[in-house]
ROKEPA-239692 format. One line per field, with one value per residue (C-alpha): residue number from 1; y, x, z. Coordinates in steps of 0.05 Angstrom, whole numbers, plus 5000, padded with zeros to 4 digits. Layout:
k = NUM|...;
c2 = Y|...;
c1 = X|...;
c3 = Z|...;
# end
This chain:
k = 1|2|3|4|5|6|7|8|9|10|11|12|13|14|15|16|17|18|19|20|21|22|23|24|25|26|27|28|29|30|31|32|33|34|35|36|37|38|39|40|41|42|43|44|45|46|47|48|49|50|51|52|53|54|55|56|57|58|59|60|61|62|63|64|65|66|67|68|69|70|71|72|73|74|75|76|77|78|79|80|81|82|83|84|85|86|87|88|89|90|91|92|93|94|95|96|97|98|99|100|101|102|103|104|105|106|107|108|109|110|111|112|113|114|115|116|117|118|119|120|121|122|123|124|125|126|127|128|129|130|131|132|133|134|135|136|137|138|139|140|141|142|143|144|145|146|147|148|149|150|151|152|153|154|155|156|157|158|159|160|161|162|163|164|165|166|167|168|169|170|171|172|173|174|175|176|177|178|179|180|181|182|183|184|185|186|187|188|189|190|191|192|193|194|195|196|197|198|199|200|201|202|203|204|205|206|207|208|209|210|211|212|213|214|215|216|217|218|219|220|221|222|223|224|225|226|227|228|229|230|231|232|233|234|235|236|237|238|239|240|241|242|243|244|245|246|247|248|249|250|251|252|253|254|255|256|257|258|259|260|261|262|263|264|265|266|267|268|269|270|271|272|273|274|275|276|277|278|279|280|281|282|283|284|285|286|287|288|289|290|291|292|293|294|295|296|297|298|299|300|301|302|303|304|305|306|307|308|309|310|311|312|313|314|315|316|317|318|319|320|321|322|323|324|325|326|327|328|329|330|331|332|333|334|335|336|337|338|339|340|341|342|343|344|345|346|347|348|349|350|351|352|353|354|355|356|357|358|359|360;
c2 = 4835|4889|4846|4871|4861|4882|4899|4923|4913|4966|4971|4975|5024|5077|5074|5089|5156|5171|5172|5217|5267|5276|5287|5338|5371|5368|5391|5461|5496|5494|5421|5366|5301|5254|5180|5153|5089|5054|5013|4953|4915|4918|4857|4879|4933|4968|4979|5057|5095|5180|5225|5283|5353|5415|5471|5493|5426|5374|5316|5237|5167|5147|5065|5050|4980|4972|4919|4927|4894|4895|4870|4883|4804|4817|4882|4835|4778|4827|4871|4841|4859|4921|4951|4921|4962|5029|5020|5034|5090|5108|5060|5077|5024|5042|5007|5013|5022|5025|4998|5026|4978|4965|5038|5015|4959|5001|5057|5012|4982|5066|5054|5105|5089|5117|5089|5109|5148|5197|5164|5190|5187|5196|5212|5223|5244|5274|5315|5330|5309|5298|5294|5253|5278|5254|5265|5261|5214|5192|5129|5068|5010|4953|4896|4836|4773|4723|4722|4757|4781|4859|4886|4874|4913|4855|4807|4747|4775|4809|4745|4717|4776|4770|4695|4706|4746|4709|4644|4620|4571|4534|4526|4500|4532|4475|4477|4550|4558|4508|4545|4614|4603|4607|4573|4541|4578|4640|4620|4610|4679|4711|4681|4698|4770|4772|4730|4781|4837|4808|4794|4724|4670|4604|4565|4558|4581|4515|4509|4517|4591|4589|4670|4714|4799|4800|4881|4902|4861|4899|4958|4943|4919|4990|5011|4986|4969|5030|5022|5083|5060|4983|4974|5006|5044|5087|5140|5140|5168|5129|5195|5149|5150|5093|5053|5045|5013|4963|4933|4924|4889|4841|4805|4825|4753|4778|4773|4840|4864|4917|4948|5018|5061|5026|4967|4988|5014|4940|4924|4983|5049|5123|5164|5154|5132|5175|5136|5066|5034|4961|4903|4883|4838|4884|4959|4973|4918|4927|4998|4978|4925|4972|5029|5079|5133|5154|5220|5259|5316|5286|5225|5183|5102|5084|5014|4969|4922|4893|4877|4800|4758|4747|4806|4756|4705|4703|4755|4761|4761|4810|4838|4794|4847|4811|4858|4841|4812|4855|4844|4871|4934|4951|4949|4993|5048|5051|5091|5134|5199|5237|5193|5137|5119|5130|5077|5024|5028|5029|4964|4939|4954|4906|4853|4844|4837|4791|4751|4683|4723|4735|4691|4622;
c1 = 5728|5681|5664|5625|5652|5630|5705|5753|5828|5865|5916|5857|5821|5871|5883|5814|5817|5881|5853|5792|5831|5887|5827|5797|5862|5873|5801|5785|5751|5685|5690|5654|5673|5637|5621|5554|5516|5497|5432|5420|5395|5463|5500|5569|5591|5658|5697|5682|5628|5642|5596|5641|5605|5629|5604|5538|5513|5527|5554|5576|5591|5660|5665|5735|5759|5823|5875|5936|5976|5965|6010|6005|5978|5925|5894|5908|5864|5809|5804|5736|5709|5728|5716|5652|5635|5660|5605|5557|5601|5677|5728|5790|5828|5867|5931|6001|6054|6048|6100|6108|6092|6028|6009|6030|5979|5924|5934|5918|5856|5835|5827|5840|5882|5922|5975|5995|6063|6029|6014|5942|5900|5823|5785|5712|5660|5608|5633|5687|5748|5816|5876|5946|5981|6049|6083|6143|6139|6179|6146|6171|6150|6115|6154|6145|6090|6152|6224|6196|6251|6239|6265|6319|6382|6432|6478|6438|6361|6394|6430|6359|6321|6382|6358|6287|6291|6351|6322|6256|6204|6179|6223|6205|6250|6300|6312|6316|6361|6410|6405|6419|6476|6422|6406|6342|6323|6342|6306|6242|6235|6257|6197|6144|6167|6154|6096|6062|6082|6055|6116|6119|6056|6048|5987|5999|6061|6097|6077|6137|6136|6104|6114|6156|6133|6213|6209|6168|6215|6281|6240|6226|6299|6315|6284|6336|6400|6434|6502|6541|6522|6507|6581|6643|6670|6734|6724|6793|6811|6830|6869|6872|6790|6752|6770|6838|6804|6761|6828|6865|6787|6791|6859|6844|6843|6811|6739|6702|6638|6616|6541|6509|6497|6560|6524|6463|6482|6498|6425|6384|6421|6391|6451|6526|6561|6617|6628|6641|6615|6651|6655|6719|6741|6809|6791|6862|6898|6846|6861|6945|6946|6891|6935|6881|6894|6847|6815|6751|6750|6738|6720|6708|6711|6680|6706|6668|6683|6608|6557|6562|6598|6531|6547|6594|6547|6504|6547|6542|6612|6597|6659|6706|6683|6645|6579|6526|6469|6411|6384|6448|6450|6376|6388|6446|6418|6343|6371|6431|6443|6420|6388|6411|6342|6316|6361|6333|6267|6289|6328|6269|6225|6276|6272|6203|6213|6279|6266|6285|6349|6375|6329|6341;
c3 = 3489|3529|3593|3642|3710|3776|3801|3761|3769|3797|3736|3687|3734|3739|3654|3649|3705|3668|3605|3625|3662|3599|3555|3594|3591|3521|3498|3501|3554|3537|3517|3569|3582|3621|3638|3615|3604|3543|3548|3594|3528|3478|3469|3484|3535|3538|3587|3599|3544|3555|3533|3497|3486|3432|3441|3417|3450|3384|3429|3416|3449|3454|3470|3512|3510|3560|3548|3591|3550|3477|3425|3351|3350|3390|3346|3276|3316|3349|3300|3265|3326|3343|3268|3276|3341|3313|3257|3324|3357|3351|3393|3433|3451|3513|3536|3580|3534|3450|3413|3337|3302|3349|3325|3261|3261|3299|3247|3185|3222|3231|3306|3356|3416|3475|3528|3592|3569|3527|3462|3435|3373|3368|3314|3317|3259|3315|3339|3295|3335|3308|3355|3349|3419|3446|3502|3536|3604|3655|3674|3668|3617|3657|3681|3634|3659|3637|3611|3545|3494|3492|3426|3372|3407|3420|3367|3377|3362|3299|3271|3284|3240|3191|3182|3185|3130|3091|3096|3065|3118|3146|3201|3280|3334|3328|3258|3252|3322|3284|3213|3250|3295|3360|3418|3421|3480|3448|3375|3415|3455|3386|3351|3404|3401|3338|3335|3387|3333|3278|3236|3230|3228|3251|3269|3347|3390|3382|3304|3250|3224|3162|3140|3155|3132|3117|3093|3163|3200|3173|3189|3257|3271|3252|3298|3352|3308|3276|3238|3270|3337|3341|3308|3333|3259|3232|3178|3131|3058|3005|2969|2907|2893|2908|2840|2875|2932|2897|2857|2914|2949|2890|2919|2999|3032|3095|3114|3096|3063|3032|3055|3060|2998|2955|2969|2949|2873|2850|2856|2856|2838|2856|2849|2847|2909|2946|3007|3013|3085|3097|3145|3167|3238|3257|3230|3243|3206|3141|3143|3140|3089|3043|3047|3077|3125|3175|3178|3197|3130|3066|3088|3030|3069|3127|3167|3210|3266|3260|3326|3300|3251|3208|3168|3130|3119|3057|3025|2944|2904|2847|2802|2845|2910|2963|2989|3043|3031|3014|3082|3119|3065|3081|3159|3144|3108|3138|3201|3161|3139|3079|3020|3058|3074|2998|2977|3031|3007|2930|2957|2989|2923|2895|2935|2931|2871|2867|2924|2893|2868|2947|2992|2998;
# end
C-alpha cells in the first residue's frame, strides 16, 4: 500500500504539498514541519514521512499514505495493514474527497486522515497532537473514473435502500432489480455504491449480496433523503383531535400511510404523539374526503405526496390503520425536527431486535 516510486503522479503529488502547507498553517508558530526519510532498510515505505517538531525540541514521525480515491471498502480491506504500521509511527491517510461514512469507517479503525476540501483529523501521542479541522471549500468533487452512482438523492436508489433493508438475501442484481421495482442496470450501480461503502457484502462484484448493515444504510440514506424536502407536503388541522382522524382512516379506501413519530409509537413509544405525518397520492383530494383544513398555526397533520410509490409497499395494518414500514418511519424521522431523531434510533433499537417481525 506504501510503494515506492520514482515519479509520482501529479494528482497524488499536489495532495501531498497540499497537505504539508495546511499543516503548517494550522500548527502554531513555533511548530516545524518538514519532510524526512525513514531508513533505506524498512520493509514498507509511505508515500511522504514529516518530521513534526513542538516546541522545546520533543519531535515525531508522521507516515502519509495517499490514495486518491478511497472508499469506505477500501479502509475495511487495508486496514490490517495500516493498524499494523501505526504500531511503528502514527498514519495519515490522505485522500480527495471523504465521504461520512468513509470518516465513519476511518474513525472506528482510530486512523487519522485528511482530504483535499478541508476535512482533517490527526492524532499523535509524541508529540501530543490532537486536531479534527474542517473547512469550508469551493472546489469541486472529482469527476467519477466510470458511470458510478453518487449518493442516495433520487426515487430509484431509495426504493433500492427501502428493499435492501426490507428484504432479507441473498439476492444477485437480477433477482433483487425484479424484487425492487429496478432496472438491472440501475440494481447493479446501486450495489457497487454501496459495496464501495461498506454497507452490503458479497464475495466478488458480480457475487449475490449476502449482508446487508440495514441500520447504517437507513442512516446513510439520511444523509441525502429528508421528508420535508425529498416529498412535496401540506400542513392541515384536524379541529376534531386526531382520534377523529384515525376513525374516519379505518374506512378511507385510498392509498395512504402513516410514518414519522405517529408511526413510530405503535412499535416503540418515547412520548405521546401530537402530529400525525401521512402518505397520500393527491394531498388535495385526501385532505377533502378526510374533512381537514389546511393551515400553518396549530398544525396538528402533516400530508405527503411521497418521492416514490414504495412508501406503500410493505406497509403494516395495525388497529385497521395502515402505517409504513419500519424502514420508511426510520428514514422519516432520522433527519426531523425535535425528538424526531430520538425516536429513529429507539425504532432502530427495535428492529434489531424484531427483525423477523418486519423483514422478510
Amino acid at each position: 500500500m506504501f510503494p515506492v516510486m520514482e515519479t509520482r503522479p501529479r494528482l497524488e503529488t499536489a495532495l501531498l504539498d497540499d497537505f504539508v502547507l495546511r499543516l503548517r498553517q494550522i500548527l502554531a508558530p513555533d511548530w516545524s514541519v518538514r519532510r524526512t526519510r525513514l531508513p533505506q532498510q524498512r520493509l514498507w515505505e509511505p508515500d511522504m514521512v514529516l518530521e513534526i517538531r513542538a516546541p522545546g525540541g520533543i519531535r515525531g514521525r508522521l507516515a502519509v499514505a495517499v490514495q486518491p480515491r478511497l472508499y469506505p471498502r477500501d479502509v475495511i480491506s487495508q486496514r490490517p495493514l495500516w493498524r499494523s504500521l501505526a504500531e511503528r509511527m502514527p498514519v495519515l491517510i490522505l485522500t480527495s474527497v471523504l465521504t461520512p461514512r468513509t470518516r465513519e469507517v476511518l474513525d472506528e479503525a482510530k486512523l487519522s486522515y485528511a482530504d483535499a476540501v478541508g476535512a482533517l483529523r490527526l492524532v499523535m501521542s509524541e508529540p501530543a497532537v490532537s486536531i479534527e479541522h474542517w473547512t469550508g471549500t469551493t472546489r469541486r468533487r472529482p469527476p467519477p473514473e466510470r458511470r458510478e452512482l453518487q449518493g442516495l438523492r433520487t426515487a430509484a436508489a431509495g426504493r433500492g435502500v427501502r428493499a435492501l433493508c426490507d428484504l432479507r438475501p441473498p439476492y444477485g442484481v437480477r433477482e433483487f432489480a425484479t424484487r425492487a421495482g429496478l432496472s438491472p442496470a440501475t440494481a447493479s450501480r446501486l450495489f457497487d455504491l454501496l459495496d464501495r461503502e461498506a454497507l452490503i457484502e458479497r464475495d466478488s462484484p458480480r457475487s449475490p449480496v449476502k449482508k446487508v448493515d440495514w441500520a447504517r444504510l437507513l442512516r446513510r440514506w439520511a444523509q441525502d433523503y429528508r421528508f420535508e424536502t425529498s416529498n412535496r407536503i401540506a400542513t392541515f388541522i384536524e379541529p376534531r383531535t386526531l382520534p377523529k382522524l384515525f376513525e374516519k382512516l379505518r374506512t378511507y379506501d385510498e392509498p395512504y400511510a402513516i410514518t414519522g413519530s405517529y408511526a413510530a409509537t405503535r412499535w416503540a413509544p418515547i412520548a405521546p404523539p401530537r402530529l400525525v405525518s401521512m402518505f397520500t397520492e393527491d394531498v388535495e383530494r385526501a385532505a377533502r374526503e378526510l374533512d381537514l383544513k389546511r393551515t400553518e398555526v396549530g398544525i396538528n397533520i402533516v400530508l405527503a405526496e411521497p418521492f416514490d410509490p414504495v412508501v406503500f409497499e410493505r406497509t403494516q395494518r395495525i388497529d385497521e390503520v395502515t402505517y409504513a414500514a419500519p424502514s420508511q418511519v426510520v428514514a422519516d424521522l432520522l433527519s426531523g425536527p425535535g425528538r424526531a431523531p430520538q425516536e429513529a434510533e429507539a425504532m432502530l433499537a427495535w428492529m434489531v431486535g424484531h427483525e423477523r417481525a418486519w423483514r422478510g
